[in-house]
C-alpha positions in Angstrom: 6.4 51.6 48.7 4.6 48.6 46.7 1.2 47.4 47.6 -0.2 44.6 45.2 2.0 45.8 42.8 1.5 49.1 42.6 3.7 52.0 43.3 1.6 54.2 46.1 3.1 57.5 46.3 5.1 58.5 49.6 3.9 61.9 49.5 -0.3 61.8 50.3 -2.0 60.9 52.9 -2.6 57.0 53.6 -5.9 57.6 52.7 -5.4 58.9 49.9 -2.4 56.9 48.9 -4.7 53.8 49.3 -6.7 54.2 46.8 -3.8 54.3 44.0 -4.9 50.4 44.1 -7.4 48.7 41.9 -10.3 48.5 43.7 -10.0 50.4 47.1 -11.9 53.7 46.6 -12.1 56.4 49.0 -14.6 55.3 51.2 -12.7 51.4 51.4 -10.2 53.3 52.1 -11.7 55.2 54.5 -13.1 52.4 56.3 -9.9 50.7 56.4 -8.4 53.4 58.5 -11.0 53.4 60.9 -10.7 49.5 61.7 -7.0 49.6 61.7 -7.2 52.9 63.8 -4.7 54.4 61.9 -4.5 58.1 61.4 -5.8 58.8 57.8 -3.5 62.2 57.8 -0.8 60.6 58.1 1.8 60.8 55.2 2.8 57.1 53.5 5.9 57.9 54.3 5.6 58.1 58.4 3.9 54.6 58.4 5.9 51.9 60.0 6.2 48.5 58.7 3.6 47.1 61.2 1.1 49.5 60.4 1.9 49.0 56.3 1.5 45.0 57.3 -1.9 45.3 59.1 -3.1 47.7 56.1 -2.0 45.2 53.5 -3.5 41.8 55.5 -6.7 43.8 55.5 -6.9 44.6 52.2 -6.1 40.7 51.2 -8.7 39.6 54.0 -12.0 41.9 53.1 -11.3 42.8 49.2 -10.6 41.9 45.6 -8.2 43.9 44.0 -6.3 44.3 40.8 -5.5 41.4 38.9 -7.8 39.3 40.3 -10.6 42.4 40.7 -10.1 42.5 36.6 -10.2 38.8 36.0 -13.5 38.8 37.9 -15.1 41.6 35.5 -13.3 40.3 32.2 -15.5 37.1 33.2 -18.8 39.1 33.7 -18.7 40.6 30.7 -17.9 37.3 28.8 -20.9 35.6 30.4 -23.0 38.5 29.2 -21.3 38.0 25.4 -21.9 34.3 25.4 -25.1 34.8 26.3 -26.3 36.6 23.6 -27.6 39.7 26.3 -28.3 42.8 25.4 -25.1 44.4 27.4 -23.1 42.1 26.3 -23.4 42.4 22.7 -22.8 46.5 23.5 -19.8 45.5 25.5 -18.9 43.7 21.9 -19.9 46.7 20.4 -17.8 48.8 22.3 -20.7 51.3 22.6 -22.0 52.0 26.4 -24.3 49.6 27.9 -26.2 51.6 30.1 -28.8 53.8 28.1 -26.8 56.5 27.4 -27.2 58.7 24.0 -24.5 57.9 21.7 -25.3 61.1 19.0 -23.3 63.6 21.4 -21.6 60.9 23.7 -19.3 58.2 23.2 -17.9 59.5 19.9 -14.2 59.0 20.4 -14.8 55.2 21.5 -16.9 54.3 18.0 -14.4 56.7 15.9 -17.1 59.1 15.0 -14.5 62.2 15.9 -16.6 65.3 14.2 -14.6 68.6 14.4 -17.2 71.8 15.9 -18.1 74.1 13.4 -15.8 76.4 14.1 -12.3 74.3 14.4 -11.8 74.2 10.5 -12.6 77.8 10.1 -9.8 80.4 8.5 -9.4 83.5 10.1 -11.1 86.5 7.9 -8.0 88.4 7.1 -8.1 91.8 7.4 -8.8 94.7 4.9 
């Protein structure tokens, strides 16, 4: 089954499988289920193609999601580069904007990779 796109797994639970889209967590998802008065439990599989209709008019009707979710936060973030903000020129960075500590965090994303002391370490042999 295809929502938006995207594969949702026939497998999990509705609610669950839901939330396999960009930008319907658990408790949109949630929601949803309660206004469509559909039985979250329910495997993807046992919906019928009313109930997958109602579930995908919904999702349409009350929320941005994927491509159009992205385009909307690749266009924040270039508003905050142009002007000249203090996020944004972290976003350019590619270091976190939020305040947190980049000595122990964020290493992978600035290419800092340090090996712990004892990764590089031979083994004593034996006497």
């Amino acid at each position: 089954m295809r929502l938006f796109g995207v594969n949702i797994p026939d497998d999990k639970k509705v609610i669950i499988a839901i939330t396999s889209v960009y930008g319907v967590g658990p408790t949109s998802a949630s929601k949803l289920m309660q206004e469509l008065k559909i039985d979250p439990d329910k495997k993807t599989k046992d919906l019928t193609q009313d109930e997958l209709n109602r579930i995908k008019q919904a999702i349409e009707q009350g929320y941005r999601v994927e491509g159009e979710l992205r385009q909307d936060i690749r266009q924040h973030i270039n508003r905050l580069k142009n002007i000249k903000s203090y996020r944004g020129s972290r976003h350019a960075k590619h270091l976190p904007a939020r305040g947190q500590n980049t000595k122990r965090n964020s290493r992978t994303v600035r290419g800092n990779v340090r090996n712990t002391m004892g990764s590089g370490r031979r083994k004593l042999s034996l006497k």
